[in-house]
VOTIGU-249598 format. One record per residue: residue in one letter; x, y, z of N, C-alpha, C in turn. Coordinates in Angstrom, 2 decimals, padded with zeros to 5 digits. Layout:
<rs>
A / X / Y / Z / X / Y / Z / X / Y / Z;
...
</rs>
This chain:
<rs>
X / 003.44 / 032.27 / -038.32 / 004.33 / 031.27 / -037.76 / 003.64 / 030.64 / -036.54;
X / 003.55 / 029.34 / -036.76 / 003.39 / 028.47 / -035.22 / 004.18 / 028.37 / -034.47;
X / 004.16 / 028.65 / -032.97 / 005.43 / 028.37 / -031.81 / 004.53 / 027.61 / -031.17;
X / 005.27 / 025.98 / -031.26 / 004.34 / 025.23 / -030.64 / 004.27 / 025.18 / -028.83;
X / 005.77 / 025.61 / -028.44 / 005.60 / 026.27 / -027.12 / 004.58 / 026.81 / -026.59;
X / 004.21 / 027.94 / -027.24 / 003.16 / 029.25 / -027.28 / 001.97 / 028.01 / -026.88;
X / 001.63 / 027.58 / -028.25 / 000.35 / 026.88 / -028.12 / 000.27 / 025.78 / -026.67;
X / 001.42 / 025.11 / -026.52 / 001.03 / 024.13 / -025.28 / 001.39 / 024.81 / -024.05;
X / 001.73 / 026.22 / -024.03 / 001.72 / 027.18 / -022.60 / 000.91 / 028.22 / -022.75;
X / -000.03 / 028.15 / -023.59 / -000.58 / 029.22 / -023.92 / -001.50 / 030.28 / -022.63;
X / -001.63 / 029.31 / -021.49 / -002.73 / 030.16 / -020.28 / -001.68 / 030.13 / -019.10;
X / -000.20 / 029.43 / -019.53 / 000.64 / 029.57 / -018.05 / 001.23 / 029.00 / -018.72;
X / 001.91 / 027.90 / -017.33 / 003.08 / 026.81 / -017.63 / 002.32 / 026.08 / -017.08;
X / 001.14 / 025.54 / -017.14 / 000.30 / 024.71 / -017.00 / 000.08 / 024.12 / -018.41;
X / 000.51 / 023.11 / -018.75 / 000.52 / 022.36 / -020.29 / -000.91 / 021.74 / -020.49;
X / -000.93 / 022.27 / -022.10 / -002.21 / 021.18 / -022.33 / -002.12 / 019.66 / -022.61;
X / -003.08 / 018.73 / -022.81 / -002.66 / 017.73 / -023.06 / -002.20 / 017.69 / -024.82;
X / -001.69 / 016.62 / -024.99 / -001.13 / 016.06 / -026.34 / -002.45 / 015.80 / -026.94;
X / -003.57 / 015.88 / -026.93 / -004.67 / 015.63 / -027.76 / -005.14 / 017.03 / -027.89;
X / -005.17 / 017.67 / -027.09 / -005.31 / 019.33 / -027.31 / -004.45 / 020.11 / -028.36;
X / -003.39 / 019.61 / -027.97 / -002.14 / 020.14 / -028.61 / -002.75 / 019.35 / -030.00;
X / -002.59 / 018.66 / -030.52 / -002.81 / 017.40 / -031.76 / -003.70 / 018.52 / -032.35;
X / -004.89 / 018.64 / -031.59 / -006.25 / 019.04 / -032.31 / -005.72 / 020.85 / -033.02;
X / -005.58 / 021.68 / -031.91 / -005.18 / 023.20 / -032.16 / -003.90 / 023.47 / -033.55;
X / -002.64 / 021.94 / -033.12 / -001.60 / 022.46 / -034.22 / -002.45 / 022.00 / -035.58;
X / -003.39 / 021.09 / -035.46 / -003.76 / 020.62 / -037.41 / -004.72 / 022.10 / -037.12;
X / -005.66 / 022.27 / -036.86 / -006.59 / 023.31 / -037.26 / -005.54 / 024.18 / -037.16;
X / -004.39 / 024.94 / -036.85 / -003.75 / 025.69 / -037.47 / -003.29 / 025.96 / -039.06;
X / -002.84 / 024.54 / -038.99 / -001.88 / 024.31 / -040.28 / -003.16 / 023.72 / -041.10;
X / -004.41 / 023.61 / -040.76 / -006.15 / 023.58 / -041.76 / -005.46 / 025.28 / -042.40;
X / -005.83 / 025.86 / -041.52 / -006.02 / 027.33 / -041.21 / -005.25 / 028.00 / -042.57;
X / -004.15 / 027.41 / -042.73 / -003.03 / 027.99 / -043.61 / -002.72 / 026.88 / -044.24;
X / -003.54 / 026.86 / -045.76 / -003.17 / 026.12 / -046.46 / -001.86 / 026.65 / -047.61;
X / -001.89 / 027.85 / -047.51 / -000.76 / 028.36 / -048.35 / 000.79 / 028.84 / -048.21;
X / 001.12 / 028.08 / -047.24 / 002.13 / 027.94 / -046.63 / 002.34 / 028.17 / -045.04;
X / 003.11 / 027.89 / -044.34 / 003.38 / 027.63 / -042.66 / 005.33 / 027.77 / -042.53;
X / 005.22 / 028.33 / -041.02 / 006.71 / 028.08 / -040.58 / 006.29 / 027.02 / -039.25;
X / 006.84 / 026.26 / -039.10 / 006.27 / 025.77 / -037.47 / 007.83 / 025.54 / -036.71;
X / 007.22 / 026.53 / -035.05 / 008.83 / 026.66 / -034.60 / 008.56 / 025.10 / -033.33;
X / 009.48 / 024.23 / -033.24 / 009.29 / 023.59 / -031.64 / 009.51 / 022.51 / -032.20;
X / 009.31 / 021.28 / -031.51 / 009.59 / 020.21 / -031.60 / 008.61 / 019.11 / -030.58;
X / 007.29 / 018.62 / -030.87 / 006.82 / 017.77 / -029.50 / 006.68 / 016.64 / -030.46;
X / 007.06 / 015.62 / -029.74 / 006.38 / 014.14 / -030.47 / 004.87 / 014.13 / -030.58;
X / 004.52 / 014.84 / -029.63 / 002.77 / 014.29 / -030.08 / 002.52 / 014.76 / -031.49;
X / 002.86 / 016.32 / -031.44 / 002.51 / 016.40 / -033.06 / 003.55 / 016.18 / -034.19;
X / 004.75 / 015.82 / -034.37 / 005.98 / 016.05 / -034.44 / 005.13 / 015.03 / -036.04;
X / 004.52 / 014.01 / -036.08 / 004.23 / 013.31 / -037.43 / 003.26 / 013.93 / -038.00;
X / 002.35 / 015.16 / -037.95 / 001.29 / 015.01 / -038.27 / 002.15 / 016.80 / -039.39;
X / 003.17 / 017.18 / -038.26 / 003.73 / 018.77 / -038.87 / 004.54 / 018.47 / -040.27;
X / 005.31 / 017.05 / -039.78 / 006.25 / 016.36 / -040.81 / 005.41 / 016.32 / -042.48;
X / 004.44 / 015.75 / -041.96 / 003.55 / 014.78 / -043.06 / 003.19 / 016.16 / -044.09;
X / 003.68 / 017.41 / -043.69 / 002.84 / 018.17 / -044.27 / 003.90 / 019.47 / -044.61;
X / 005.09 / 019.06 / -044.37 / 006.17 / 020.06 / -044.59 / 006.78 / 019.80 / -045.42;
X / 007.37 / 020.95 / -046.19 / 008.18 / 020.74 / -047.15 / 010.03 / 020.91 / -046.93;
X / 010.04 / 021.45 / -045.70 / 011.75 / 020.87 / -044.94 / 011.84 / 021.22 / -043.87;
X / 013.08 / 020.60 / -043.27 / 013.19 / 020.77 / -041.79 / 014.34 / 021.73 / -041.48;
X / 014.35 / 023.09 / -040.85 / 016.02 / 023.71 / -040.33 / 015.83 / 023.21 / -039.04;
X / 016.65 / 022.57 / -038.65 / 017.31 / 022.00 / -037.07 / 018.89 / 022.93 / -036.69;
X / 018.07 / 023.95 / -035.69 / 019.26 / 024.10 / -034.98 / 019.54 / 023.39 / -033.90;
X / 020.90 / 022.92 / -034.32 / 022.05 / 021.87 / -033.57 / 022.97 / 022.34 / -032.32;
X / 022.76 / 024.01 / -031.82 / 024.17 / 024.64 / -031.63 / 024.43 / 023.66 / -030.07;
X / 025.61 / 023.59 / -029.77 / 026.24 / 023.56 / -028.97 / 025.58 / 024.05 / -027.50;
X / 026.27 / 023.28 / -026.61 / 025.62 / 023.90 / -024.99 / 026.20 / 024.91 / -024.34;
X / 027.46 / 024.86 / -024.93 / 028.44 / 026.33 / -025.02 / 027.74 / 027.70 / -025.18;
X / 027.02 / 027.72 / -026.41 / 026.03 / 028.24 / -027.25 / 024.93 / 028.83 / -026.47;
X / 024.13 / 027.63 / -026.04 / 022.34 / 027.48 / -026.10 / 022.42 / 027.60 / -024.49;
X / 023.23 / 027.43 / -023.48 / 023.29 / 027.65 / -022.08 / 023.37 / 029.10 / -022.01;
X / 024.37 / 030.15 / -021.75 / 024.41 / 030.78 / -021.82 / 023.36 / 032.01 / -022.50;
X / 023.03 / 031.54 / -023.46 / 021.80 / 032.64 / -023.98 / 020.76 / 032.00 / -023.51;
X / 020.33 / 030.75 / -023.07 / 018.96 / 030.87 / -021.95 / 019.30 / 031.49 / -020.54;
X / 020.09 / 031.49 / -019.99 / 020.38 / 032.26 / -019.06 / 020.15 / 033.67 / -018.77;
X / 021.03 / 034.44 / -020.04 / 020.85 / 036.09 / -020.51 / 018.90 / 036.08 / -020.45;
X / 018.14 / 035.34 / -021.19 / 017.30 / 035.41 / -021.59 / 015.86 / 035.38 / -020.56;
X / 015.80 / 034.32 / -019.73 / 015.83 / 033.87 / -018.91 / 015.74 / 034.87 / -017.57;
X / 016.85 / 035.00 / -017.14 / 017.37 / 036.61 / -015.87 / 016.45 / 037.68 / -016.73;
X / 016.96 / 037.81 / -017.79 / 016.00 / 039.75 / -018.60 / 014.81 / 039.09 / -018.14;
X / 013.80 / 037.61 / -018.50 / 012.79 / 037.86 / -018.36 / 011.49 / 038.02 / -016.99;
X / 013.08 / 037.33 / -016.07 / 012.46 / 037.46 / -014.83 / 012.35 / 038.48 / -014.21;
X / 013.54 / 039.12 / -014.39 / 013.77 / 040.29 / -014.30 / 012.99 / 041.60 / -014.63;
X / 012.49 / 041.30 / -015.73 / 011.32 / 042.72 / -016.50 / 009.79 / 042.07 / -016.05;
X / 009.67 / 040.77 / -015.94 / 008.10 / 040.64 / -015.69 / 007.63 / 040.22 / -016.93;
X / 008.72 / 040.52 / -018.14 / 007.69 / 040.31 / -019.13 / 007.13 / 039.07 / -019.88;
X / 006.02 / 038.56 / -020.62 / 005.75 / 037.41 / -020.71 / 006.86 / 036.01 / -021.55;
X / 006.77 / 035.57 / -021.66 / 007.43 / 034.28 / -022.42 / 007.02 / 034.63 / -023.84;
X / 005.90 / 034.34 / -024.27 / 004.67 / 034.01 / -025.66 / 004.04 / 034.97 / -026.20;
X / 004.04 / 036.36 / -025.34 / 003.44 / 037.56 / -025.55 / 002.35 / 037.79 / -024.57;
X / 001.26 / 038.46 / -024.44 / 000.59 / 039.26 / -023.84 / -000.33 / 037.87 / -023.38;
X / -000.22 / 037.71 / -021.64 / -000.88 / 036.37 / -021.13 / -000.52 / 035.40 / -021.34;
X / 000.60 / 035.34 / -021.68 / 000.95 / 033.82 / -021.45 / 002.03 / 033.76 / -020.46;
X / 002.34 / 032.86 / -020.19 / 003.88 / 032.56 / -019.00 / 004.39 / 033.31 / -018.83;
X / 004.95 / 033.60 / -017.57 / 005.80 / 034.36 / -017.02 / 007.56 / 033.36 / -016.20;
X / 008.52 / 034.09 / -016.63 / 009.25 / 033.25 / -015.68 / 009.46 / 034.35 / -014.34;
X / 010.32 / 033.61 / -013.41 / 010.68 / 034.05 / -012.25 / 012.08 / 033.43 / -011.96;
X / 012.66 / 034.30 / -010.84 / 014.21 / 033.90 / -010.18 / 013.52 / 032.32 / -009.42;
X / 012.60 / 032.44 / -008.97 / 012.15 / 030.94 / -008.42 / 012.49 / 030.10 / -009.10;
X / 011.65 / 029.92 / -010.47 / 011.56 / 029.04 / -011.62 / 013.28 / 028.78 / -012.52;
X / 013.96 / 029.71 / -011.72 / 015.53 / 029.52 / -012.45 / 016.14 / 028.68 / -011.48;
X / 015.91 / 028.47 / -010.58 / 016.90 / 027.97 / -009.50 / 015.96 / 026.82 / -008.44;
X / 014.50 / 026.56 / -009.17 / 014.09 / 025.81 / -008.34 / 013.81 / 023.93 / -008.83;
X / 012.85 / 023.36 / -007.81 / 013.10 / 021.92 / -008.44 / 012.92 / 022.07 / -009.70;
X / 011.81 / 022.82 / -010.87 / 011.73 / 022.40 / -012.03 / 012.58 / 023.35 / -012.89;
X / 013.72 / 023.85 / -012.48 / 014.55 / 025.24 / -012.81 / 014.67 / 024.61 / -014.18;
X / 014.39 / 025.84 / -015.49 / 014.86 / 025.62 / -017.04 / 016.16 / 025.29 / -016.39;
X / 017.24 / 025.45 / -016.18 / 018.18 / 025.81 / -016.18 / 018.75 / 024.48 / -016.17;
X / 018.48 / 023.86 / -014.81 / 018.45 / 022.15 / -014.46 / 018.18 / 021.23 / -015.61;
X / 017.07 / 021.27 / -016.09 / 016.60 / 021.71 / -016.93 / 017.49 / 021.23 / -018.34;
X / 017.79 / 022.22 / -018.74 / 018.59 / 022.13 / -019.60 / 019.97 / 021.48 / -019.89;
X / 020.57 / 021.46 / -018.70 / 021.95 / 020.97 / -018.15 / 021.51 / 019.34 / -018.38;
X / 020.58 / 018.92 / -017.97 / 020.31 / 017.31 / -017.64 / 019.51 / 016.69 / -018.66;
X / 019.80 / 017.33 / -019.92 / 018.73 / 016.75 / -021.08 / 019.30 / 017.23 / -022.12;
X / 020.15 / 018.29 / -022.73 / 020.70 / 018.64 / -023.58 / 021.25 / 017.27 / -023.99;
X / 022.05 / 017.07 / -024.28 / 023.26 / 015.83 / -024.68 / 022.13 / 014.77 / -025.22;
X / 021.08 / 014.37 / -024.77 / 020.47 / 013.15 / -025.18 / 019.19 / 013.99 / -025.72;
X / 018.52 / 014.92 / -025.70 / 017.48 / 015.10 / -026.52 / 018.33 / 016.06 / -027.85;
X / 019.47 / 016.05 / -027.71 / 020.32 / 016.81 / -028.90 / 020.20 / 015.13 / -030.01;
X / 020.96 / 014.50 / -029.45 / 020.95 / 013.09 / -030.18 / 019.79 / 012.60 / -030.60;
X / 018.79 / 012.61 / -029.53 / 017.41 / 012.18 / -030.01 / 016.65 / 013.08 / -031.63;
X / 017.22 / 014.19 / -031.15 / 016.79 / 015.14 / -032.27 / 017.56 / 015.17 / -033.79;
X / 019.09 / 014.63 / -033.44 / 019.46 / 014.48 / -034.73 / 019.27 / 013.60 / -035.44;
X / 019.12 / 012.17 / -035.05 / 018.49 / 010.96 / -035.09 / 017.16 / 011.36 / -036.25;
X / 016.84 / 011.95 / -035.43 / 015.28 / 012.26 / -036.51 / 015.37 / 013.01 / -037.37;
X / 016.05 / 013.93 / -037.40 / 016.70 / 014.69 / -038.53 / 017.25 / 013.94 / -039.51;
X / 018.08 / 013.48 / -039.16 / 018.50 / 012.61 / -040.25 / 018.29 / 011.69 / -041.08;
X / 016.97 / 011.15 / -040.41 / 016.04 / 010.08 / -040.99 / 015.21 / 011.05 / -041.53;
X / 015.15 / 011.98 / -041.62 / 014.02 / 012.66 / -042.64 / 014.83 / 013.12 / -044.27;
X / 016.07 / 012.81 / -043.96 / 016.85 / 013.98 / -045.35 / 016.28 / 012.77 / -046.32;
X / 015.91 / 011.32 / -046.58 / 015.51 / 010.98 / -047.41 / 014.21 / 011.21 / -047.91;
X / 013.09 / 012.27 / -047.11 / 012.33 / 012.64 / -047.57 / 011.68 / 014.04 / -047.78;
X / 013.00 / 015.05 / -047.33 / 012.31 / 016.32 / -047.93 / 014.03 / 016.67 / -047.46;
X / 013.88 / 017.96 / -047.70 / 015.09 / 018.92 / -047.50 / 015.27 / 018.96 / -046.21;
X / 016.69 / 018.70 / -045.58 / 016.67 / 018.62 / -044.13 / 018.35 / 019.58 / -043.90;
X / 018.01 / 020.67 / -042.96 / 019.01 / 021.85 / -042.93 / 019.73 / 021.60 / -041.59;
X / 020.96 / 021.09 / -040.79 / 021.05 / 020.88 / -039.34 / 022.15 / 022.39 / -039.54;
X / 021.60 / 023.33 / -038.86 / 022.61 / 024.22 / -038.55 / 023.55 / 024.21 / -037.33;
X / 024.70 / 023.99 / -037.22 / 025.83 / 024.23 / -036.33 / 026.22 / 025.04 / -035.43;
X / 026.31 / 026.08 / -035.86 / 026.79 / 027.27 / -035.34 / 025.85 / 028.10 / -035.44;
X / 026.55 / 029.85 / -034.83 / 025.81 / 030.70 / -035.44 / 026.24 / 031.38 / -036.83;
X / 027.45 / 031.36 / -037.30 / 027.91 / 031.58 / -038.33 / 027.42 / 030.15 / -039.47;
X / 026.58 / 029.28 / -039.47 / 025.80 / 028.23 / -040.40 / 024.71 / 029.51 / -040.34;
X / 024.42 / 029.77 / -039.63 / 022.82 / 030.09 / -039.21 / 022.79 / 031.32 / -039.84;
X / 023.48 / 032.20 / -039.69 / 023.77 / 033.70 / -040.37 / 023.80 / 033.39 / -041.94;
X / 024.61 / 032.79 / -042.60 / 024.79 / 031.92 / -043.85 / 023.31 / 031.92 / -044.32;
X / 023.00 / 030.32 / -043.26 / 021.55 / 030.32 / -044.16 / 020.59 / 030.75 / -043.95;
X / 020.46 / 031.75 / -043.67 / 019.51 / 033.24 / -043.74 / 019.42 / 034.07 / -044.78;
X / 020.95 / 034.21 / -045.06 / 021.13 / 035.42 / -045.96 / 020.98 / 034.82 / -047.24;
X / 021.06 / 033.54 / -047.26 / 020.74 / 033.07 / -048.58 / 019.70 / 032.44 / -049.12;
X / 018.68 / 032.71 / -048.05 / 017.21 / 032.91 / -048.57 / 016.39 / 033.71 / -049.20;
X / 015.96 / 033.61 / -050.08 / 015.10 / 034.58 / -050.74 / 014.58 / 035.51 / -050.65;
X / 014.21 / 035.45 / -049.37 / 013.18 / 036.81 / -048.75 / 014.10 / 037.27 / -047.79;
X / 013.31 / 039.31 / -047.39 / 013.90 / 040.04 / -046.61 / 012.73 / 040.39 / -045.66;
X / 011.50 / 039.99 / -045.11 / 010.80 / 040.24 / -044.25 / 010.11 / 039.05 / -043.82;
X / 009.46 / 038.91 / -042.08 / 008.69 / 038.11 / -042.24 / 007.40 / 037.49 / -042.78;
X / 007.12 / 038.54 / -043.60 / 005.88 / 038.46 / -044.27 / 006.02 / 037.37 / -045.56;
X / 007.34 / 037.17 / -046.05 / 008.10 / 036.84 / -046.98 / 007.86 / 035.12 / -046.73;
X / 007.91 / 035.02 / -045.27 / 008.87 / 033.29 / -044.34 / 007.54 / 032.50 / -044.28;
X / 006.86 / 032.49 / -044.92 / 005.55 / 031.32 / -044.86 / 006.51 / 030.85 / -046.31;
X / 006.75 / 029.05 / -045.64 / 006.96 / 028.33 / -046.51 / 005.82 / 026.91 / -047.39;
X / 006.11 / 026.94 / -048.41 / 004.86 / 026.45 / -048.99 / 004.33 / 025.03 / -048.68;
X / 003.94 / 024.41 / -047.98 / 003.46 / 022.74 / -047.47 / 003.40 / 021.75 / -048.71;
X / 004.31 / 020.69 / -048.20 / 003.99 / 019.99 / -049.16 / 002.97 / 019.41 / -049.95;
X / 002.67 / 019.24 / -051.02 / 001.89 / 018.52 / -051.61 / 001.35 / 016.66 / -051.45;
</rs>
């Protein structure tokens, strides 16, 4: 699985550029011609992941939802030290929750319009591959269980042709 997060924070929260990013996500998805999951969402690569997928799941949930569990998530991680991406990559802090560039802020001041921005595009894709917008977490539980596979070894989905 690609977390395109991972890849554009991969040495901190110091971002790479969008041509970096461009170059690393195709030689990934070179890498794995026999199927891919790709988790994130950036415009820079956002046409190049499309062009080559065979559907989209968009989770949609609510700020009700998606506030609250970055928060929980968020505090544990500042809290334990432990990384964001795995071993060397980002770290958060109580700073980084409550300061000028706080997720938190963050999140509050961009939800509502990059939710729209995102369904927008979602929706313009269902005329060309399978496009899944999950709702809730009870959508999300649903369409899990009614996937085929029971491990992640299973979740490489096959790229379009």
């Amino acid at each position: 699985m690609l977390q395109l997060d991972a890849v554009r924070h991969a040495g901190g929260w110091d971002s790479i550029d969008d041509e970096e990013l461009a170059r690393k996500v195709r030689d990934w998805l070179d890498a794995h011609p026999d199927g891919w999951v790709c988790d994130g969402n950036y415009s820079a690569v956002r046409e190049q992941v499309v062009a080559r997928a065979e559907g989209l799941v968009f989770l949609d949930l609510p700020l009700r939802i998606t506030l609250p569990r970055l928060v929980v998530r968020s505090f544990d991680r500042s809290w334990s030290g432990r990384p964001v991406y795995g071993p060397g990559s980002a770290r958060e802090s109580f700073r980084m929750l409550f300061g000028s560039q706080s997720i938190l802020l963050y999140a509050l001041t961009t939800f509502h319009r990059k939710r729209r921005q995102r369904r927008g595009w979602a929706e313009a894709l269902r005329a060309e591959m399978s496009v899944h917008i999950l709702e809730s977490p009870s959508e999300v539980s649903r369409f899990l269980e009614a996937l085929p596979i029971r491990n992640e070894a299973e979740l490489a989905l096959k790229p379009r042709a």
